[in-house]
LUMNU-812810 format. One record per residue (C-alpha): residue number from 1; x, y, z. Coordinates in Angstrom, 1 decimal. Each point is the difference from the previous one (the first is absolute). Example, Ala and Ser with C-alpha at 12.3 -4.5 7.8 and 13.67 -1.06 7.14 Angstrom:
<kolkes>
> n | X | Y | Z
> 1 | 12.3 | -4.5 | 7.8
> 2 | 1.4 | 3.4 | -0.7
</kolkes>
This chain:
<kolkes>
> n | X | Y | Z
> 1 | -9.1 | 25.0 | 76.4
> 2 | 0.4 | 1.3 | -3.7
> 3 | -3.6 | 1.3 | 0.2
> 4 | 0.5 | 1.4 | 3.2
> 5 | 2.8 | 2.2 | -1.3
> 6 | -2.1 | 0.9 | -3.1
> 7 | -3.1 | 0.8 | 2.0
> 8 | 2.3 | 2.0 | 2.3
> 9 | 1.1 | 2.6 | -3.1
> 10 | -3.2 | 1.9 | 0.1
> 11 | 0.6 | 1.0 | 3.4
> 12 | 2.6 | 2.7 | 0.4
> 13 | 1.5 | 2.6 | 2.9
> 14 | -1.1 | 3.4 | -0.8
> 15 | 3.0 | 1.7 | -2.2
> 16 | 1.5 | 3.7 | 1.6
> 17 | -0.4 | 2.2 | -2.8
> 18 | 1.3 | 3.3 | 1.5
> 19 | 1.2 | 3.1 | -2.3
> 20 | 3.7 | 0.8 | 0.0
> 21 | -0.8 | 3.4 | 1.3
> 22 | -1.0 | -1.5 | 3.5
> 23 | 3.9 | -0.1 | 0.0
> 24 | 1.0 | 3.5 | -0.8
> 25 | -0.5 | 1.3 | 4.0
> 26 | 2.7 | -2.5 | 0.9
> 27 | 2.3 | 0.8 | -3.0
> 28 | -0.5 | 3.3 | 1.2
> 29 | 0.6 | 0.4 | 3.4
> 30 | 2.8 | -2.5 | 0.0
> 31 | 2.0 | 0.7 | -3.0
> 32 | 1.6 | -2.8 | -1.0
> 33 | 2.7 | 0.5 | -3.1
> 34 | -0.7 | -1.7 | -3.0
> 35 | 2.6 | -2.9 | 0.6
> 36 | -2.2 | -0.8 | 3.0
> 37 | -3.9 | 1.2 | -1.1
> 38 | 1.1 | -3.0 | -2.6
> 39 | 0.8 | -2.5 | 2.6
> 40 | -3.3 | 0.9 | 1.4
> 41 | -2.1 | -0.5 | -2.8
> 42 | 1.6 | -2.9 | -1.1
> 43 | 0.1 | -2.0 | 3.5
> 44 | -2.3 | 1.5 | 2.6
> 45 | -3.3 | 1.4 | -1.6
> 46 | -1.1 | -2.9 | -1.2
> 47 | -0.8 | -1.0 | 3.5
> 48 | 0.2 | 3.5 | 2.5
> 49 | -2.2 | 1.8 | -2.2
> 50 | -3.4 | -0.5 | -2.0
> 51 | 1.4 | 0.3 | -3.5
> 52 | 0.9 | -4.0 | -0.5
> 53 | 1.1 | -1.2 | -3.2
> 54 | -1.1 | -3.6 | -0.1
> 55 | 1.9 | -2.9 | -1.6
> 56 | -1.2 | -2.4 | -2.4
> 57 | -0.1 | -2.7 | 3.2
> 58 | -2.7 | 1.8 | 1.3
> 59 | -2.6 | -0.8 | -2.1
> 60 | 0.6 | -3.8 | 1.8
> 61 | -2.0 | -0.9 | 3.4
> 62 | 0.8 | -0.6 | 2.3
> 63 | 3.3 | 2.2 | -0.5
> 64 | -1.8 | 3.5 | -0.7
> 65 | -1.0 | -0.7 | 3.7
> 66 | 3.2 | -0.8 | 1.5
> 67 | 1.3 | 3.7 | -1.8
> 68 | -2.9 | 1.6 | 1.0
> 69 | 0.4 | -0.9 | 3.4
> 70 | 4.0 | 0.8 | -0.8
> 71 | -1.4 | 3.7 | -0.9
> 72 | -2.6 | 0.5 | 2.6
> 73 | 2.8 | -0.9 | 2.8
> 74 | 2.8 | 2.2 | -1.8
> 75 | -2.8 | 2.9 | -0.1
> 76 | -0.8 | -0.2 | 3.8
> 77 | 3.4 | 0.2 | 0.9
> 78 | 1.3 | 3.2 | -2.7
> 79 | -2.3 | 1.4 | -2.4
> 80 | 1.3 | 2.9 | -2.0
> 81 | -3.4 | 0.8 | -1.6
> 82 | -1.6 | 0.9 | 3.6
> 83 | 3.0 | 2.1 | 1.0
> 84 | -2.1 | 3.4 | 0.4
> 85 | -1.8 | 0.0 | 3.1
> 86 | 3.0 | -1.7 | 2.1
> 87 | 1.7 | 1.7 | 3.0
> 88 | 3.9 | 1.0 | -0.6
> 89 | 0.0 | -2.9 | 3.0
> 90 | -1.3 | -2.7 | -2.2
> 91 | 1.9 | 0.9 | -3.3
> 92 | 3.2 | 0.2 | 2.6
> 93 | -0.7 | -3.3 | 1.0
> 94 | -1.1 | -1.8 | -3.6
> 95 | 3.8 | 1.3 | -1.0
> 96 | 1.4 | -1.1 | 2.7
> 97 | -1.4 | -3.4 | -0.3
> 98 | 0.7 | -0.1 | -4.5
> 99 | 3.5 | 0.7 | 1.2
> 100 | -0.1 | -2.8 | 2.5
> 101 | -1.5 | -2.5 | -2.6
> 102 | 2.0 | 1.3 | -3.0
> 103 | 3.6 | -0.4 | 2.3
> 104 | -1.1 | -3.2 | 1.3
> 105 | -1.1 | -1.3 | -4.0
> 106 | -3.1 | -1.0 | 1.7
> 107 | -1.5 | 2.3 | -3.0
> 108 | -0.8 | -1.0 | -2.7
> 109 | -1.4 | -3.1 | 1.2
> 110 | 1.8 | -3.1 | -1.2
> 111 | -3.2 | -1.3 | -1.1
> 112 | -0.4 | 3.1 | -2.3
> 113 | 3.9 | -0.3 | -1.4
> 114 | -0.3 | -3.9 | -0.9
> 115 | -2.2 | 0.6 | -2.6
> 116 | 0.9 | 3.9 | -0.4
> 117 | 4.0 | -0.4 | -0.1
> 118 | 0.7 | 3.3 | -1.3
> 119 | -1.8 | 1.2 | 3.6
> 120 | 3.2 | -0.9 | 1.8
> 121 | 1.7 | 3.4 | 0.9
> 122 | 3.7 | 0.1 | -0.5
> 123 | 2.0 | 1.2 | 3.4
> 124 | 0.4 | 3.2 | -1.6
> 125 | -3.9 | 0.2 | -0.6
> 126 | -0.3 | -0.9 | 3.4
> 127 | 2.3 | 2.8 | 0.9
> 128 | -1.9 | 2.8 | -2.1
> 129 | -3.2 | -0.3 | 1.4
> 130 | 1.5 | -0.6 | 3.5
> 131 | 1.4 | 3.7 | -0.2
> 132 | -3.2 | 1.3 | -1.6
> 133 | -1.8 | -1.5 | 2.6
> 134 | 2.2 | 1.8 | 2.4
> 135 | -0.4 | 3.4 | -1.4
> 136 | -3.8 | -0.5 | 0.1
> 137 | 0.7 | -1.1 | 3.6
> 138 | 2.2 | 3.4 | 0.5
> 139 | -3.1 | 1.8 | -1.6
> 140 | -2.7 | -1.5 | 2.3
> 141 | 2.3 | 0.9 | 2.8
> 142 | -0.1 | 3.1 | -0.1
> 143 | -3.1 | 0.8 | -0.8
> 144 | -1.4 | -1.5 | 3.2
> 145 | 2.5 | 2.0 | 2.1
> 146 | -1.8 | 3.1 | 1.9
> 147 | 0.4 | 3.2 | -2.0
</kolkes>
């Protein structure tokens, strides 16, 4: 078993290496205030956008494979860096499901806040980007209403 695991640390998941900018279009258009643009970058890009910073456990197989599969599930479902291009339906929709999952605590993931404990949002977290999300939902609104 012990050389299985030490032949098995050559072979790594592919690591997203994204620039920060891919996030700007989504700071943009949504606006989030600071309290909540920090709440963002501290417990959602990680894994709904391709600028991941990685912790020391991922240098480990086989867990760099259970996060990368942890990140390529959280991507397919809301990823921030491939905002431009969506409908105002979709981006509707992706805020109306964050404020489902966010409401629920079903985000983060309680996989991601057992090892990343300062990932737990507060109620009053909760509550700021609830109401951000909101707005943005307000936003969306009315920009698919005929003119």
């Amino acid at each position: 078993m012990l050389v299985v695991f030490v032949v098995a640390q050559f072979f790594r998941p592919e690591k997203y290496s994204g620039d920060i900018s891919s996030i700007e279009p989504f700071l943009a258009e949504t606006n989030p205030p600071e309290s909540v643009k920090l709440i963002l970058k501290e417990n959602c890009f990680d894994c709904h956008s391709d600028v991941t910073r990685y912790p020391w456990y991922n240098n480990i197989t086989p867990v760099n494979y259970w996060l990368k599969g942890h990140i390529d599930v959280g991507k397919h479902h809301f990823n921030v860096s491939n905002w431009i291009g969506n409908s105002t339906k979709r981006k509707d929709h992706k805020f109306e499901e964050l404020i489902e999952m966010v409401e629920a605590k079903e985000m983060p993931l309680k996989s991601y806040t057992w090892v990343h404990t300062e990932a737990k949002l507060s109620n009053e977290q909760i509550q700021m980007v609830v109401d951000w999300a909101k707005l943005v939902r307000l936003k969306y609104g009315l920009e698919s209403l005929p003119q």
